[in-house]
C-alpha positions in Angstrom: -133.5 -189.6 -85.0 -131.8 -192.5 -82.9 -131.3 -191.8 -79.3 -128.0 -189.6 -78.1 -126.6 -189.6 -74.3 -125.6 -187.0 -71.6 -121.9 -186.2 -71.8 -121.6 -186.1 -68.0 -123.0 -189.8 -68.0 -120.2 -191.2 -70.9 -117.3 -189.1 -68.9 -118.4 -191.2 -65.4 -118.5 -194.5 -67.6 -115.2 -194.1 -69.6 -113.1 -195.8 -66.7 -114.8 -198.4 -66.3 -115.4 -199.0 -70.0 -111.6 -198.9 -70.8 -111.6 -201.6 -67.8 -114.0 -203.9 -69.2 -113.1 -203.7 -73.3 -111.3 -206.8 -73.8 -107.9 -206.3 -74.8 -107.0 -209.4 -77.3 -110.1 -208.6 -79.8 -108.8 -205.0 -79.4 -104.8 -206.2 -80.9 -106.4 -208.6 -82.9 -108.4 -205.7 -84.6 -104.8 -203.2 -85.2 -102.9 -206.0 -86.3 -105.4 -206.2 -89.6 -105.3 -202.7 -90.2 -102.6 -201.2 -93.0 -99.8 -199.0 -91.8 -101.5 -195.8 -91.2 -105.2 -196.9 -90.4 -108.2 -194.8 -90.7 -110.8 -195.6 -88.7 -115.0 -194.6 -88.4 -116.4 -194.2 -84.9 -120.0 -194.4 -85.0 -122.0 -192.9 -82.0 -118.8 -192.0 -80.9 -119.5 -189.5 -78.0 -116.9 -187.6 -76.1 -114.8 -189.7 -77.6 -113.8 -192.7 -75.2 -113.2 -195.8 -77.7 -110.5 -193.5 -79.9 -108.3 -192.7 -76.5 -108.8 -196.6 -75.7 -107.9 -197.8 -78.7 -105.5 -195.8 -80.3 -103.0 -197.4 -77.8 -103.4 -200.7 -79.2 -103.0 -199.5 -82.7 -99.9 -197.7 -81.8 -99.0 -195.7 -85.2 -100.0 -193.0 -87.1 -103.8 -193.4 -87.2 -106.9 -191.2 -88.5 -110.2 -191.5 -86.8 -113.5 -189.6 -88.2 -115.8 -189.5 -85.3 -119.7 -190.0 -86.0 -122.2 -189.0 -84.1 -125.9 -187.1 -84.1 -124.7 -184.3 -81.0 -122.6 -181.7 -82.3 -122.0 -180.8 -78.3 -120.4 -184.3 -77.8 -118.5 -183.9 -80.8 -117.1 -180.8 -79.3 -116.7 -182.2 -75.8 -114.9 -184.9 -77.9 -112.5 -182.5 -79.3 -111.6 -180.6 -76.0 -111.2 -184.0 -74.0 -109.1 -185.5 -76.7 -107.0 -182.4 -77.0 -107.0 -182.1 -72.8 -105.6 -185.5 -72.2 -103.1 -186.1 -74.4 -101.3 -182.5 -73.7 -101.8 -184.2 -69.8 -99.3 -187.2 -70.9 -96.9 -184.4 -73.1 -98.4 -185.2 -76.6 -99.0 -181.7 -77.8 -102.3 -181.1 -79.8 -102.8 -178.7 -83.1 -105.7 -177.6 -85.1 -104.3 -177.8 -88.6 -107.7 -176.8 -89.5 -111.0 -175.9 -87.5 -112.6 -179.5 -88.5 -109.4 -181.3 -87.5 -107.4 -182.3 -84.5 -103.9 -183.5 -84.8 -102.8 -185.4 -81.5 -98.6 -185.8 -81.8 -98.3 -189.1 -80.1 -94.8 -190.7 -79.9 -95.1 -193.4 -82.4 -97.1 -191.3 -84.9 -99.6 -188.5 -84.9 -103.1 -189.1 -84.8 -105.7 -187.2 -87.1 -109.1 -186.6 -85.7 -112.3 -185.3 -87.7 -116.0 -185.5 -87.2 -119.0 -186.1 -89.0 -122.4 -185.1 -87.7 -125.1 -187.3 -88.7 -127.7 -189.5 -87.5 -126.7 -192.5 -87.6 -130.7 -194.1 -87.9 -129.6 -193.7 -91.6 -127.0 -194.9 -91.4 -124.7 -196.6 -93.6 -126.2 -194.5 -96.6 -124.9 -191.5 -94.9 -121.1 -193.3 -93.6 -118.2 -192.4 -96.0 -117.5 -196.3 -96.2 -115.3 -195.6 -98.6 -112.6 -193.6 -97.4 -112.0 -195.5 -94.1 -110.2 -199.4 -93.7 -112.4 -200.1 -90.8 -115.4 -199.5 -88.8 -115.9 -199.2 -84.8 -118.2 -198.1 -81.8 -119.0 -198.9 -78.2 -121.7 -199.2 -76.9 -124.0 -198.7 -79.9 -125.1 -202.1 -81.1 -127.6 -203.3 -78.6 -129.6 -200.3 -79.3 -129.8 -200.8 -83.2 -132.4 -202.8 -85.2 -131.5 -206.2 -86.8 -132.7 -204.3 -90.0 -129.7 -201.6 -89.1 -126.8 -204.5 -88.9 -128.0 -206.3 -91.7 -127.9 -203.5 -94.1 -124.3 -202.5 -92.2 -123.2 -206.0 -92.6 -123.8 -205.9 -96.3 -122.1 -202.8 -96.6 -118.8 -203.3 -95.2 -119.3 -206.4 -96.8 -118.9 -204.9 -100.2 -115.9 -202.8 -99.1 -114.3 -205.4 -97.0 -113.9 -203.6 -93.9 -113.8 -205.2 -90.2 -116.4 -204.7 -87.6 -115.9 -203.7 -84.1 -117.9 -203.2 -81.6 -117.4 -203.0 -77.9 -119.4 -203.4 -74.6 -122.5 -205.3 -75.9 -125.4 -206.3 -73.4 -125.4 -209.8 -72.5 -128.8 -209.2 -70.6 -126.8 -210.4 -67.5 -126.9 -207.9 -64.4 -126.2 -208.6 -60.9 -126.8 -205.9 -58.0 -125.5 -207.0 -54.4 -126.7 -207.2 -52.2 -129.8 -208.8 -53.1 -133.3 -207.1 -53.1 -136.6 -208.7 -53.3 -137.4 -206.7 -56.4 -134.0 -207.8 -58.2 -136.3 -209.7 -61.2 -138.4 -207.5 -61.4 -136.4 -204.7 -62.2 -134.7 -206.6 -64.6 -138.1 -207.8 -66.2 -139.0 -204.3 -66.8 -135.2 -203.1 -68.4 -134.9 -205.8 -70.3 -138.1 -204.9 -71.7 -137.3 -201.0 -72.1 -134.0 -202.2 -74.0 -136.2 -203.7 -76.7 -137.8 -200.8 -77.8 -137.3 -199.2 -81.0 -134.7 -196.0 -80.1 -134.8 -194.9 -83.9 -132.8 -197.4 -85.7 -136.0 -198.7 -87.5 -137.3 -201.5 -85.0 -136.6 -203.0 -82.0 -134.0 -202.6 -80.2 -131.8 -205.9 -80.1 -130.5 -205.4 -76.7 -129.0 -209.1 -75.5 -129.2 -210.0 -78.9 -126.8 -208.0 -80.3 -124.0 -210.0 -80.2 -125.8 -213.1 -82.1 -127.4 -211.1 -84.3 -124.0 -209.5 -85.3 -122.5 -212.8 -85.7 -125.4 -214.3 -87.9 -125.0 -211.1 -90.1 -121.6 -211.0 -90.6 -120.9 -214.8 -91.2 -123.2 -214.7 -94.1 -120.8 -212.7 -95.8 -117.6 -214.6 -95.2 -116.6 -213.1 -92.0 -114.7 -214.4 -89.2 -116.5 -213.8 -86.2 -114.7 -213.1 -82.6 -116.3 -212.3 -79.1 -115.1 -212.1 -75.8 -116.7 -210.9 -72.4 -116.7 -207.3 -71.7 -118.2 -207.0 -68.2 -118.2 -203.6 -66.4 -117.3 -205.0 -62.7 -118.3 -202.0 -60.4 -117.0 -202.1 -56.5 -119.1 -200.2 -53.9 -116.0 -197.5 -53.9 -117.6 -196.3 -57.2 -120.3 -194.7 -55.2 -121.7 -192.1 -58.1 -121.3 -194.7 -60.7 -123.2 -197.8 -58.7 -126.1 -194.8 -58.0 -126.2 -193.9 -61.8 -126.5 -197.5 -63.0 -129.2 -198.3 -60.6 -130.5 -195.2 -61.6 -131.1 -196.3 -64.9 -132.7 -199.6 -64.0 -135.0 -198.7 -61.6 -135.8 -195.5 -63.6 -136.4 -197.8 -67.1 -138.4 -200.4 -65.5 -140.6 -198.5 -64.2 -142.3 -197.2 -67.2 -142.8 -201.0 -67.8 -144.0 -202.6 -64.9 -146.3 -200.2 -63.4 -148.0 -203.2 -61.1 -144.6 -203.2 -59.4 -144.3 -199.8 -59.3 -144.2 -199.4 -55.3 -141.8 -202.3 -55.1 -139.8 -200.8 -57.8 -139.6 -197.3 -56.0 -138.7 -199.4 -52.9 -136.3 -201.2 -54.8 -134.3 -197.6 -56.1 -134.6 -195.9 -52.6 -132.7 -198.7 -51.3 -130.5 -198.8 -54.1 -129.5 -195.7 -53.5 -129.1 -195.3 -50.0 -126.6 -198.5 -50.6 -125.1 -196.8 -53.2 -124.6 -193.6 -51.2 -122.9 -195.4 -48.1 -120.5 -197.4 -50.5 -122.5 -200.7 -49.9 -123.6 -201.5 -53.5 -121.8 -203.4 -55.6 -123.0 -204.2 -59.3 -121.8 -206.6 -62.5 -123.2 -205.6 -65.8 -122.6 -208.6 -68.4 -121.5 -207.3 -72.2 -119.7 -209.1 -74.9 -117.3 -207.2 -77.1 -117.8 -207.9 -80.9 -115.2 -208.2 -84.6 -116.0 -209.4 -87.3 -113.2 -209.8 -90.0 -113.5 -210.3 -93.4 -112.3 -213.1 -95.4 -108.4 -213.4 -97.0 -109.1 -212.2 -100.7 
């Protein structure tokens, strides 16, 4: 079964996810969807990319959430259903596997799927949505895993989106001694196989997405999606150097006292709001040809 993630880790993320998505491939993804779009978030979470994106669609709008955590799926609902009563859009249950969110210009329908989506897309119901989205997924999948996705919304004609894509770019500042190092070792744990039948792709992503897609006609569109994070974001910039120093480890153990040095420091900068980090990603669409 692919990998899933903490909920308490996506909720600290979402703001500065929804910072870094980059807005035109967003518009340029609802203005070639139909009228009342439905839409298939894979590895969706707690449900961050629908209450981004559902803005920029801006009309009635049906999303099935996918993902391999029935607890995030439920978080998903409650969050969903918690913050658009915040804004006044009241929130019903026309049924218990639905959630209807009654947003000004059109009501959005929300359902989930739980599956794992290392088999996916024999297990996606490709044919019953007009496009297909996640965040955050893509750099974890195999090139096997978007070849065989490729070739299915391929045969269905259905756009691609995908949001907040490594670039393999990282900046921590101040500088450490260990800064390479560290980013030897997670670029190394990013490339391994977290279910999806191979190798992670990690920086790849993006051109492996692109090579893909064209083969089957697509337009291809990417734009930088950088999470920018200022040393006011003191649990955030702890967390993310968290999950450096932590990854790396298990893959350079020669450097394993510098790379303990290199987290205690990290945190204790993080801590006193002195730790400042730029994590490079790319957001992704692929649109299929005119008929």
């Amino acid at each position: 079964m692919a990998e899933s993630f903490d909920g308490d880790w996506l909720d600290l993320r979402e703001p500065y996810d929804a910072a870094a998505r980059n807005p035109e491939l967003a518009a340029m993804l609802a203005a070639s969807l139909p009228a009342r779009p439905r839409l298939l978030d894979l590895g969706a979470g707690t449900g961050s990319l629908l209450r981004w994106l559902g803005h920029f669609i801006g009309r009635a709008q049906s999303w099935t959430l996918v993902d391999s955590d029935a607890e995030l799926l439920a978080r998903a609902f409650d969050t969903i259903a918690d913050r658009a009563e915040a804004v006044g859009w009241p929130a019903t249950n026309p049924g218990r596997s639905a959630l209807l969110v009654h947003a000004p210009h059109g009501a959005w329908r929300i359902e989930a799927i739980l599956a794992d989506l290392a088999a996916a897309p024999a297990n996606l119901p490709l044919e019953r949505v007009d496009a297909v989205v996640s965040t955050a997924l893509c750099d974890l999948v195999s090139r096997g895993w978007v070849e065989a996705m490729a070739a299915a919304c391929a045969a269905r004609r259905l756009p691609f989106y995908a949001a907040l894509n490594v670039t393999g770019r990282e900046r921590f500042t101040p500088p450490h001694a260990a800064d390479a190092l560290v980013a030897r070792g997670f670029r190394r744990d990013q490339a391994r196989d977290k279910g999806f039948g191979g190798a992670s792709l990690g920086p790849q992503a993006p051109a492996v997405m692109a090579e893909a897609f064209a083969a089957h006609g697509y337009a291809i569109h990417r734009a930088p999606s950088d999470w920018v994070v200022d040393r006011r974001a003191r649990a955030f910039t702890r967390a993310i150097a968290d999950g450096h120093g932590l990854a790396a480890i298990g893959w350079e153990r020669r450097g394993a006292e510098a790379i303990l040095d290199w987290l205690e420091t990290r945190r204790d900068q993080a801590d006193a709001g002195q730790l400042t980090v730029r994590i490079g990603h790319q957001d992704f669409l692929a649109l299929p040809p005119a008929r």
